[in-house]
Wavefront OBJ file of the C-alpha trace (Angstrom):
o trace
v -0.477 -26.484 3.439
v -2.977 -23.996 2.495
v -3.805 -23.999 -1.555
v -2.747 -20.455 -2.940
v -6.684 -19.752 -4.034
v -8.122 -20.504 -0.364
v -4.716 -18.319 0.644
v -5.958 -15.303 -1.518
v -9.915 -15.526 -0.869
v -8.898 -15.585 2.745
v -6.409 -12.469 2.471
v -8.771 -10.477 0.775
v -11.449 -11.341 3.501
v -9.390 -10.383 6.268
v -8.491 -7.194 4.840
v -12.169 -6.598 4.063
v -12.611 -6.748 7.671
v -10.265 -4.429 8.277
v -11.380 -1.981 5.398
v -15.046 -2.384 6.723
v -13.935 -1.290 10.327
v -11.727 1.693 8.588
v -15.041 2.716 6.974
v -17.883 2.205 10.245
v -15.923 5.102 12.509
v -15.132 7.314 9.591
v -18.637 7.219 8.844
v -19.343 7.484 12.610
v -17.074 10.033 14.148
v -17.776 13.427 15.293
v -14.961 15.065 14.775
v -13.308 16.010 11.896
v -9.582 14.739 12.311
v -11.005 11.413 11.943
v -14.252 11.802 9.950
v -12.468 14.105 7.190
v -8.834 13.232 7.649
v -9.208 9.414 8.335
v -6.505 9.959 11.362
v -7.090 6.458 12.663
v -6.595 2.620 11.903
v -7.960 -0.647 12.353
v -6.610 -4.177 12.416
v -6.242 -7.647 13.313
v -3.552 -8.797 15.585
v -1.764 -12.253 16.664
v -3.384 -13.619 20.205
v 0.585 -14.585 21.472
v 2.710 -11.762 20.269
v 0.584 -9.217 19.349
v 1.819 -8.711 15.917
v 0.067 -7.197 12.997
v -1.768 -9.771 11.107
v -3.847 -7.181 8.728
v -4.402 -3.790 8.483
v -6.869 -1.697 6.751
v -5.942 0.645 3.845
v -7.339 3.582 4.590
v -5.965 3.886 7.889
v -2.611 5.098 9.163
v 0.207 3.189 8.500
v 2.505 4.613 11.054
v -0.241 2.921 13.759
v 1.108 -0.751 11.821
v 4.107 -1.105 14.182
v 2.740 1.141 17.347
v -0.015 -0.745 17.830
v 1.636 -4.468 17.585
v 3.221 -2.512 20.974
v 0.290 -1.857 21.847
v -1.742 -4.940 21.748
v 1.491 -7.201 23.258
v 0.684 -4.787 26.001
v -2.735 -5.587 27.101
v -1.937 -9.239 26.330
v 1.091 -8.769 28.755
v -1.526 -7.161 31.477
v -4.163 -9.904 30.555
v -1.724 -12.673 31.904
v -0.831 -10.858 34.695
v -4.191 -10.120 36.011
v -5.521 -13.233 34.757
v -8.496 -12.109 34.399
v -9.320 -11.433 30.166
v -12.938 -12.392 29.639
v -15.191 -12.444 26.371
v -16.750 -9.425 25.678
v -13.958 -7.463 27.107
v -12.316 -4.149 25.712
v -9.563 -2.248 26.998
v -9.059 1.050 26.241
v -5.841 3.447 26.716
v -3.813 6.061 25.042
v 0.163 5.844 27.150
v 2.203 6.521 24.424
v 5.184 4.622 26.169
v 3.223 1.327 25.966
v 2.573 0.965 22.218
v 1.479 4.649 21.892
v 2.360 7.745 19.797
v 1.013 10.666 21.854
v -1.959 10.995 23.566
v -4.949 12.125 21.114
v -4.644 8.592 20.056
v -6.884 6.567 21.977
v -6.813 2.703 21.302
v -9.321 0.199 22.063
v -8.391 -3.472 21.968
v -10.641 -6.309 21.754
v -9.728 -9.911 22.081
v -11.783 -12.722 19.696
v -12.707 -15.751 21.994
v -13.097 -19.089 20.199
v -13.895 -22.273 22.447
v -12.711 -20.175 25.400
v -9.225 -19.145 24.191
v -8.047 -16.113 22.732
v -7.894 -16.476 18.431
v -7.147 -12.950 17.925
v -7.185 -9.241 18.420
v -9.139 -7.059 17.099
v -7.818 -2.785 17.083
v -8.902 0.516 16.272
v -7.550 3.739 17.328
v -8.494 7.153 16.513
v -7.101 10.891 17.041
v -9.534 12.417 19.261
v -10.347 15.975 19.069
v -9.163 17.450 22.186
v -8.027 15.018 25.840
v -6.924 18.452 27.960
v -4.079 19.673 28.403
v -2.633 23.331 28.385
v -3.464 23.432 24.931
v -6.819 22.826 23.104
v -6.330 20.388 20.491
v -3.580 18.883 22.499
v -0.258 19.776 20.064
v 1.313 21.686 23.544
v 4.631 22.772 21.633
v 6.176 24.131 24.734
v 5.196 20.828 26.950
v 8.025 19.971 29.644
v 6.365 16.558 29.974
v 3.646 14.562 29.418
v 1.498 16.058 32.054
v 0.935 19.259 29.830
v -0.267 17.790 26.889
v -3.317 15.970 28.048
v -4.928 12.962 30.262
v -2.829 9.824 29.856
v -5.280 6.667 30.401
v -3.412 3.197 31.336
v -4.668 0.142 30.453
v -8.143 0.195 31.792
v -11.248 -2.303 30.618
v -14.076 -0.352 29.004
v -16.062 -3.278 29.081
v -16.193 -5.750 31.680
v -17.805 -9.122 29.805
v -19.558 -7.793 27.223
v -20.688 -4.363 30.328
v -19.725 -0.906 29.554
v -17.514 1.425 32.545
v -19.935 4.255 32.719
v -16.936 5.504 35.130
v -14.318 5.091 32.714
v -16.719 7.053 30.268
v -16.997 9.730 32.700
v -13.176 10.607 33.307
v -12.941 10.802 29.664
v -15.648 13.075 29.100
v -14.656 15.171 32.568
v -11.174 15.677 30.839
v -12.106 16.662 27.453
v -13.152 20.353 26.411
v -15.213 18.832 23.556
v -16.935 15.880 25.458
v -19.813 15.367 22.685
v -16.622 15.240 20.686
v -15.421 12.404 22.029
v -18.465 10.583 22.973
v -19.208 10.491 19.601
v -15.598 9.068 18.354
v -15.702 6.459 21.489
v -19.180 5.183 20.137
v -17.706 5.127 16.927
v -14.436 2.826 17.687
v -16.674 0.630 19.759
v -19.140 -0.442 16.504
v -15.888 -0.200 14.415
v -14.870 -3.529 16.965
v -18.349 -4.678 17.397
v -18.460 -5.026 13.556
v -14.936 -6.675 12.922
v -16.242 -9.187 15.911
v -19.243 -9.686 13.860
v -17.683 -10.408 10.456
v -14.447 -12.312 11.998
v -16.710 -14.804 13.613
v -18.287 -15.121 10.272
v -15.662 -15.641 8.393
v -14.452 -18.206 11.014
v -17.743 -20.137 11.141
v -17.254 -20.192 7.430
v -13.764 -21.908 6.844
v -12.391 -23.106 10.127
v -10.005 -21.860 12.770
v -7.126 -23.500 11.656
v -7.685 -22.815 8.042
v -7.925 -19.333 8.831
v -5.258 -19.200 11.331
v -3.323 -21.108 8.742
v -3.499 -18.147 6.222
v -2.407 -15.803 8.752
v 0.524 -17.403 9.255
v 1.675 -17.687 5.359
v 0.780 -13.998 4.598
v 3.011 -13.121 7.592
v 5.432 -15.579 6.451
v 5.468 -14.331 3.166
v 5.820 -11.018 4.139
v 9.101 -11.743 5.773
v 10.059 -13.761 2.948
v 9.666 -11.051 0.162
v 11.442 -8.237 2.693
v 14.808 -10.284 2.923
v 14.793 -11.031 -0.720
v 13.956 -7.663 -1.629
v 16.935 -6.777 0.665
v 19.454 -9.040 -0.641
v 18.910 -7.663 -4.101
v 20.651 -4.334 -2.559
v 24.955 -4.705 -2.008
v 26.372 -5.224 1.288
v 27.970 -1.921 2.936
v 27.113 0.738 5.414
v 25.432 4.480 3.805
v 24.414 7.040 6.196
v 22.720 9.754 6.298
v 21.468 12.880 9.033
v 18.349 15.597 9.435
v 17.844 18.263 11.751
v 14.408 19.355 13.935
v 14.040 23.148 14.054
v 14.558 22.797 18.048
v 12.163 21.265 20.774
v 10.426 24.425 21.346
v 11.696 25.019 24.926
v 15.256 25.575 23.723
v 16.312 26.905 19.973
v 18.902 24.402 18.910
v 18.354 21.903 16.096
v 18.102 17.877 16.958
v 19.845 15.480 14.852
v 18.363 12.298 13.624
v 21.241 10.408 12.135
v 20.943 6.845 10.697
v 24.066 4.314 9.603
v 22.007 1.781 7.459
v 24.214 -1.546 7.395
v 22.907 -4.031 4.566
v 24.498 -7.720 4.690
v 22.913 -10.452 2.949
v 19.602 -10.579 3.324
v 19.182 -8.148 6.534
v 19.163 -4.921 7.199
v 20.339 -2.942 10.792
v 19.306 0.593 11.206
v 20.956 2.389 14.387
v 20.025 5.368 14.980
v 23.126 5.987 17.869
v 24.333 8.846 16.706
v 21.068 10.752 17.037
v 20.294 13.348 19.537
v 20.167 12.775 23.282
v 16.518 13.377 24.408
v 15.001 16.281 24.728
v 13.081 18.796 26.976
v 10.623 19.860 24.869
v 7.579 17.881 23.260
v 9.071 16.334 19.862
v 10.809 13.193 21.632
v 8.886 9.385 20.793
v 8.935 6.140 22.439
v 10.402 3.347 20.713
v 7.483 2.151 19.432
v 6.653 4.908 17.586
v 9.932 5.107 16.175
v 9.816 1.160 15.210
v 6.617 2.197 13.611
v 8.346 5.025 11.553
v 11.014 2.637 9.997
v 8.409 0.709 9.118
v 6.004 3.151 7.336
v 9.732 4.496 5.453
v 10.729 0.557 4.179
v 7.198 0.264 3.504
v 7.339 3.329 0.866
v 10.452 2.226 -0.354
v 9.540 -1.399 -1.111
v 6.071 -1.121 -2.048
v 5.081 -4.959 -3.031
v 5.671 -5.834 0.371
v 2.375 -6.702 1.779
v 1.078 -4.571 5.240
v 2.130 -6.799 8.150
v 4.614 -7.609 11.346
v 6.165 -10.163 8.569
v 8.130 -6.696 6.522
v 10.115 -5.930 9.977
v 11.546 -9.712 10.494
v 14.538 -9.188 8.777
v 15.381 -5.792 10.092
v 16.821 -4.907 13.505
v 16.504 -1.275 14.882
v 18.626 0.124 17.115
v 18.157 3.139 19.058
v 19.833 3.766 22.841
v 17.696 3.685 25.856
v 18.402 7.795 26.536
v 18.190 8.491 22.812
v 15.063 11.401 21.922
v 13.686 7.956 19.587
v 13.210 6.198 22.601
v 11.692 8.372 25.518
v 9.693 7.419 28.830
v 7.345 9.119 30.858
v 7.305 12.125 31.995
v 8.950 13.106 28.621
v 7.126 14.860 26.150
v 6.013 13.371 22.694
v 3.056 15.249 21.772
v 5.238 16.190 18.668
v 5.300 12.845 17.826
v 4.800 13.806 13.985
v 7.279 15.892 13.785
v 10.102 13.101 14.572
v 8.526 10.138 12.691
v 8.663 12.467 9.376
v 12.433 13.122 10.425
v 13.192 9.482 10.119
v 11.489 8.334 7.191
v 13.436 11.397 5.483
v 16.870 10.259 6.662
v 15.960 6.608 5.819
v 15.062 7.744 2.280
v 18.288 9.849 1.650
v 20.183 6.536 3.143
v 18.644 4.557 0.868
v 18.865 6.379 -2.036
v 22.619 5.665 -1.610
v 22.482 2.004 -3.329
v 18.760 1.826 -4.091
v 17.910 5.397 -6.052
v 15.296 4.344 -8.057
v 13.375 3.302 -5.340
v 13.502 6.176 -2.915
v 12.114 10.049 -3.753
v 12.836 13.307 -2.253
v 11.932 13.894 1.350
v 8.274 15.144 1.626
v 7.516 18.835 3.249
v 8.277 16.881 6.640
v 5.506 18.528 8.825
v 2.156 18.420 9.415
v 1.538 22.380 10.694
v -0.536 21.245 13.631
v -2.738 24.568 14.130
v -5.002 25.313 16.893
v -7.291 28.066 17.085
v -10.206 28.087 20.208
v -12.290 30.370 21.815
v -15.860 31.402 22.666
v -18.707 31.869 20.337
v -20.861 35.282 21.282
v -23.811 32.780 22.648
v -20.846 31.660 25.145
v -19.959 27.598 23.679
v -16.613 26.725 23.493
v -15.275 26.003 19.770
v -11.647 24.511 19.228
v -10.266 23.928 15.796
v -7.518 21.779 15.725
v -6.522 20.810 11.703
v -3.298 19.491 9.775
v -1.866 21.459 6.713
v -0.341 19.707 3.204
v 2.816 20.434 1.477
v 4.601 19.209 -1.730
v 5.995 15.297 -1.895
v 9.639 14.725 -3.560
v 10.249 14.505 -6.518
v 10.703 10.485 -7.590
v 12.390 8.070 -10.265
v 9.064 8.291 -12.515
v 7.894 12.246 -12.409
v 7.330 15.080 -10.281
v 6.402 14.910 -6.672
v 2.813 15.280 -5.596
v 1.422 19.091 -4.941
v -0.175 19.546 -2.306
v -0.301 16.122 -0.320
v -0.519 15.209 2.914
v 2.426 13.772 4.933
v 3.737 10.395 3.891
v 3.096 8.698 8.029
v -0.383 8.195 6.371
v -3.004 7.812 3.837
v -4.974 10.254 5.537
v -6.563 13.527 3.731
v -6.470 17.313 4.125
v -9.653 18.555 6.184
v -11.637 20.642 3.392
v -11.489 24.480 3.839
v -15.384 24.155 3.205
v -15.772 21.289 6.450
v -13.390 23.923 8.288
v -15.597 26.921 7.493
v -18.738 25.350 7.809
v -17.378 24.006 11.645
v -15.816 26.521 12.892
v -16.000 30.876 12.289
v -13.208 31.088 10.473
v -12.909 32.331 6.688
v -10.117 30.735 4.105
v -9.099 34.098 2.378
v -6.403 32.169 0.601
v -6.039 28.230 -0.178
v -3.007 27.787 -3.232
v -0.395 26.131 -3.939
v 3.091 27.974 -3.144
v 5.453 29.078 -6.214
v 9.048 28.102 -6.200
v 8.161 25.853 -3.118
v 9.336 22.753 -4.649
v 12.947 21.477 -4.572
v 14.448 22.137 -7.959
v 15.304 19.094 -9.530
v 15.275 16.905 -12.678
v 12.216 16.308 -11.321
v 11.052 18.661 -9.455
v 9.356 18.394 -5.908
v 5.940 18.895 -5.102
v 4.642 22.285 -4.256
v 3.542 23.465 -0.600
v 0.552 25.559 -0.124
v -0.527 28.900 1.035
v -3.052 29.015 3.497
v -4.124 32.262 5.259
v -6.985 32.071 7.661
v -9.184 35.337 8.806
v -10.756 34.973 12.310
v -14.970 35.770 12.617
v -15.427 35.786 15.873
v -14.581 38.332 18.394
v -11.293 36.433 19.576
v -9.208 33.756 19.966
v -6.416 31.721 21.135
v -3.634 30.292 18.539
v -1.403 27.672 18.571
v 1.505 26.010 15.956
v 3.264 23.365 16.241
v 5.726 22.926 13.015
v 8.734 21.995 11.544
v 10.597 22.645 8.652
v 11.171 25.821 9.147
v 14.931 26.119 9.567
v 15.613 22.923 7.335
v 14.138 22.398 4.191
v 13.163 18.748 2.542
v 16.502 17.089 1.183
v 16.417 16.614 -2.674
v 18.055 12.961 -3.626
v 20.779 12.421 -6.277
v 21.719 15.801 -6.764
v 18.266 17.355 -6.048
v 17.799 20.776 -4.102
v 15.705 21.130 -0.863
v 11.960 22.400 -1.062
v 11.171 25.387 0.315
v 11.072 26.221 4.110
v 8.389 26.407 6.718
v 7.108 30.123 7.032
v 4.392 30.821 9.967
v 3.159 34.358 10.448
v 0.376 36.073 12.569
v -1.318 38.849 11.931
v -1.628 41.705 14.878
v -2.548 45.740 15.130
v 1.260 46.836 14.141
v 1.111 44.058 11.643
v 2.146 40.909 10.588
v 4.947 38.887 13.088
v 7.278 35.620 12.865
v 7.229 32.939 16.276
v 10.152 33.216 17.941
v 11.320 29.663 17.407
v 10.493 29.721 13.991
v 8.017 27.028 13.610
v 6.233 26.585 17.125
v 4.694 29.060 19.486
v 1.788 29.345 21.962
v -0.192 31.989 23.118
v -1.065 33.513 20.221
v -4.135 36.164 20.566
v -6.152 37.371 17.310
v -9.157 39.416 16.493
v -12.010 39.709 14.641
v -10.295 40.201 11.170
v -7.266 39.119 11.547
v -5.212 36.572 9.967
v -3.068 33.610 10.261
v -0.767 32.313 7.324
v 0.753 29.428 6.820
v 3.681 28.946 3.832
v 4.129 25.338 3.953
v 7.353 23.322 2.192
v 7.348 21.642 -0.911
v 9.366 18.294 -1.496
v 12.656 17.968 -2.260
v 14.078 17.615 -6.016
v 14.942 14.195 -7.408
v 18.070 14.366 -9.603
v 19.891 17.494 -10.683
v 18.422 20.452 -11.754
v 20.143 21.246 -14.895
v 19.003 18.198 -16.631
v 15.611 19.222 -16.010
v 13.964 19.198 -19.615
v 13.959 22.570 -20.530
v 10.259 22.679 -22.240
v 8.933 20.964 -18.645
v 10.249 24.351 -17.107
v 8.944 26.379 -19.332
v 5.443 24.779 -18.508
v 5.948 24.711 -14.923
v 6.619 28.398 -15.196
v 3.359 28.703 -17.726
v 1.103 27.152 -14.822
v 2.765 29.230 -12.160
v 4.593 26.625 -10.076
v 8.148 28.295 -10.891
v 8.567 31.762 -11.293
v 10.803 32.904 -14.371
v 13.577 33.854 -11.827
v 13.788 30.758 -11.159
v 13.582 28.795 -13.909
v 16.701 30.824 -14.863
v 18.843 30.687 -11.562
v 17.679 26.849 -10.612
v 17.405 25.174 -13.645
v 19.537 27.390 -15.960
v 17.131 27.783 -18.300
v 16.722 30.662 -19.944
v 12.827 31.765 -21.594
v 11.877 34.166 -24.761
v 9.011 36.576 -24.417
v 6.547 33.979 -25.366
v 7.927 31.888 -22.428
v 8.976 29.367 -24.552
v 12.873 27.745 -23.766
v 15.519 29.521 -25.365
v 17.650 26.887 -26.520
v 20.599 28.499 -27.677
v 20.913 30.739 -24.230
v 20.358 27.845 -22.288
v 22.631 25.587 -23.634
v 25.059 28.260 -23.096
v 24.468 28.939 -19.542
v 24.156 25.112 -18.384
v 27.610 25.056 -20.193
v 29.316 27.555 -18.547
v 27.567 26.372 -14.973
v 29.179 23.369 -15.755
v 32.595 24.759 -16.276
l 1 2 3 4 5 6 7 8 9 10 11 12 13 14 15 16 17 18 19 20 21 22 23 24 25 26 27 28 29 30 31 32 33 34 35 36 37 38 39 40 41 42 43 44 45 46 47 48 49 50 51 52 53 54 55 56 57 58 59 60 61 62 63 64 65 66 67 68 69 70 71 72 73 74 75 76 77 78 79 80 81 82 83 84 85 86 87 88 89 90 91 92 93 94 95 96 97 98 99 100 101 102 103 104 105 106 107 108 109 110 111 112 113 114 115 116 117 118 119 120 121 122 123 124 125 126 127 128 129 130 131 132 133 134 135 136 137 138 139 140 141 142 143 144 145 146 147 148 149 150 151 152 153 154 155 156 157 158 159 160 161 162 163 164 165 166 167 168 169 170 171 172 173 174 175 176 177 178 179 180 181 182 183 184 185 186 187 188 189 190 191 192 193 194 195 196 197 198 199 200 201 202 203 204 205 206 207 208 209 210 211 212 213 214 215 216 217 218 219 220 221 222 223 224 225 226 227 228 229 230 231 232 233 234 235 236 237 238 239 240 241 242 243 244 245 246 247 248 249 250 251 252 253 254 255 256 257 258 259 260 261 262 263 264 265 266 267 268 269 270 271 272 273 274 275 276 277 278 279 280 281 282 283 284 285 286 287 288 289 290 291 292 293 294 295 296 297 298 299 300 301 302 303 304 305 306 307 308 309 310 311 312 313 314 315 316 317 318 319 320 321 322 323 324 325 326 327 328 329 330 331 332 333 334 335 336 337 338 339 340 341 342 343 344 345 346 347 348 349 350 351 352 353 354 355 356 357 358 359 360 361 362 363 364 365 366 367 368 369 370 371 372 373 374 375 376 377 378 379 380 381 382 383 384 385 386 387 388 389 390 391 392 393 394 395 396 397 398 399 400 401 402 403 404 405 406 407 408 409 410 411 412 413 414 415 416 417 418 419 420 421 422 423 424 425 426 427 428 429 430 431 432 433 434 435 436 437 438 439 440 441 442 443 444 445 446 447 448 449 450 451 452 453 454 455 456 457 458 459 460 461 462 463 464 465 466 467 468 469 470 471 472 473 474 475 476 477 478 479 480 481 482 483 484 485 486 487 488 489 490 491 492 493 494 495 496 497 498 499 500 501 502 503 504 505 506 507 508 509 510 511 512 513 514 515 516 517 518 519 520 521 522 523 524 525 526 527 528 529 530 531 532 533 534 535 536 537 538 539 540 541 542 543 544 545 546 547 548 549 550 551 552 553 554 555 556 557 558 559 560 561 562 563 564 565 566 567 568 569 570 571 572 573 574 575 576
């Protein structure tokens, strides 16, 4: 048995390899979804089952259960062709094998020790465009998966140790940005020739089986902690259901509905009564939907450490014609959209028998905006970003202003890196008043973003959600504010159609698009919001005096200070 000091040098090695590859293709990238944003992840995976040994923290945590898919895939195609070799890499982005949709390319690389496989090593990164009908690749009016881009199988990069200068060249011949994505290959491929590097280090250093050893108990533990942490909660069954805006070929919500079922020290989360799947682009594989419950227990029960070991004790169960659980052709380019859905439904379940560890839901969408076009000396631009919103309010305080969405630990793309990038001008960058889901404590505010176009024209695209159904408050709490998408033409300023997602969209020099995005929802109920924490929220302009009077029921003087007596009254008579 491994002694717990040798256990905890070795964990924070391993993670430190992890962290180090994180850090190489963030430095490295070209574009700025993962140079900016961090939209990627890195880790180490089991040679037999392909489960997540460690990841990094600065990468994406929804990739923690995808790409354990995705790695028992290429070991699965390894056997078959019985051909794996050192020095090999494979490289694919099918979201139905271990996938989410397909700007996320993954590269896998296998870690050879006296001619046997001791590991995996991962990355995977969002590249910036991979075709489709749409530039940036968030198609929101996809039929299937043809639409939204090139889909790569399982393919070897490198052959022993040799690059595919074919392989290179289908990317590159599929991609309106190819410097783009040269740039972000190059950078995954030192990401894994670094992790190779210090792995074999770290190897040489203590011992395969000492090493291998400590994988085992963190894993191990892992598990361990999970089904105590569950059996603390009581036996029963709590449900809970959320709605998509529609699937942007047909306007009718989707319903993601969960019956969590806790006995003992397990945990079953069927997802049966959700929507059928669906013709339009927010459907996921079942992979990315295991990944989803992950990233929501994860939130929920924080001291559990980052590996395969947290899912053990929890089965998931989703039917095989189920939107959760799609195969090709079907659409998932949306793939965001649905993962947010679940977490959200998994935290109002929760908060059931568990409230103080669960918030609000978060704004629930990441605003996937395109703009592309021509710049007057004839290149091609495309601007593909992510917008934040407002996190739920929690146990402890107010939710977060302003974040990004809770599938990662990723950051908002800087209006300056935007700006400087691409001709476009931020004329307005704020957070949203009255965004955030009244509460005891309140949710987080969304933002206001409106963007003026410098170049002659352009093409637009959106791909949202949110804007039909806001973020559910918890215990009481009231749902953030909605989604709101407008674009600016010559008669003036217009709504898409299906609310949140549209294509097509033409501007001109001087015109604007503007983005309202949700805040979270509240965290208990409103009216035993502290009165004086209004009356500041009001003072900094996050709740407008309207507001504080119809939501909270608290009444201000001129000076904007609570009035007490009035207050007291109307909570009273609310009450009554």
């Amino acid at each position: 048995m491994i002694d717990p000091v040798t256990l905890a040098v070795l964990k924070g090695r391993l993670e430190q390899i992890a962290d180090e590859m994180d850090a190489t293709l963030f430095r490295s990238a070209f574009n700025p979804i993962i140079a900016e944003a961090h939209d990627a992840s890195h880790g180490l995976y089991h040679a037999e089952t392909g489960d997540t040994l460690v990841q990094g923290k600065s990468g994406l945590p929804i990739f923690v259960g995808a790409m354990s898919f995705a790695v028992r895939a290429v070991i699965e195609k390894a056997a078959k062709d019985g051909d794996l070799a050192e020095g090999d890499v494979y490289i694919f982005n099918d979201p139905y094998e271990g996938g989410t949709h397909l700007s996320d390319f993954r590269l896998v690389r296998p870690v050879f020790r006296d001619g046997a496989v001791f590991c995996y090593l991962a990355s995977v990164g969002h590249w910036h465009d991979v075709g489709g009908n749409v530039p940036g690749n968030y198609n929101p009016v996809a039929t299937e998966c043809f639409q939204e881009g090139m889909l790569i199988p399982l393919v070897k990069l490198f052959v022993k140790g040799e690059m595919r200068q074919d392989i290179v060249d289908i990317l590159s011949a599929n991609s309106r940005l190819p410097g783009s994505l040269y740039g972000d290959l190059n950078g995954q491929i030192n990401a894994l020739d670094l992790g190779l590097r210090r792995m074999t280090a770290l190897l040489d250093e203590y011992g395969d089986a000492t090493v291998a050893g400590a994988m085992a108990e963190l894993r191990n533990r892992a598990a361990t902690l999970m089904a105590a942490n569950i059996a603390e909660l009581p036996d029963g069954t709590y449900s809970a259901e959320d709605f998509l805006d529609n699937d942007g070929i047909v306007d009718v919500p989707l319903k993601i509905a969960l019956d969590l079922t806790i006995k003992g020290d397990r945990m079953v989360l069927d997802f049966s009564r959700s929507s059928k799947a669906c013709a339009g682009p927010v459907n996921i594989a079942l992979s990315t939907a295991v990944a989803s419950v992950y990233v929501a227990i994860k939130h929920v029960f924080i001291d559990v450490p980052a590996n395969g070991g947290v899912l053990e004790p929890i089965e998931t169960i989703i039917p095989n014609d189920s939107l959760l659980s799609v195969r090709a052709p079907k659409p998932v380019g949306g793939y965001t959209e649905t993962i947010l859905r679940i977490i959200d439904v998994i935290f109002c379940a929760i908060a059931q028998v568990a409230p103080e560890r669960v918030n609000g839901c978060a704004y629930g969408t990441i605003n996937a905006l395109s703009l592309a076009g021509h710049r007057q000396n004839g290149s091609r631009w495309v601007m593909f970003s992510f917008f934040g919103g407002g996190h739920g309010g929690h146990p402890d305080g107010d939710g977060l202003n302003h974040g990004n969405a809770p599938i990662s630990t990723a950051t908002i793309p800087p209006a300056e890196i935007l700006e400087a990038a691409y001709p476009v001008m931020f004329t307005q960058w704020a957070l949203r008043p009255d965004s955030g889901g009244p509460g005891r404590h309140r949710g987080g505010l969304g933002a206001v973003y409106e963007i003026e176009l410098l170049e002659d024209k352009a093409d637009a695209f959106v791909f949202g959600e949110r804007g039909k159904f806001g973020p559910p408050g918890v215990l009481g709490g009231k749902a953030g504010a909605r989604n709101v998408f407008r674009y600016e033409q010559d008669d003036g300023y217009h709504h898409p159609p299906q609310i949140s997602k549209m294509v097509g969209i033409k501007i001109a020099r001087g015109q604007h698009l503007r983005l309202e995005t949700p805040g979270g929802g509240g965290y208990g109920a409103p009216d035993q919001r502290d009165p004086a924490a209004v009356a500041r929220d009001v003072a900094l302009g996050y709740v407008t005096p309207t507001s504080a009077e119809t939501d909270y029921l608290v009444v201000l003087d001129a000076q904007g200070d609570p009035d007490m007596p009035a207050t007291l009254r109307l909570r009273k008579a609310a009450q009554s």
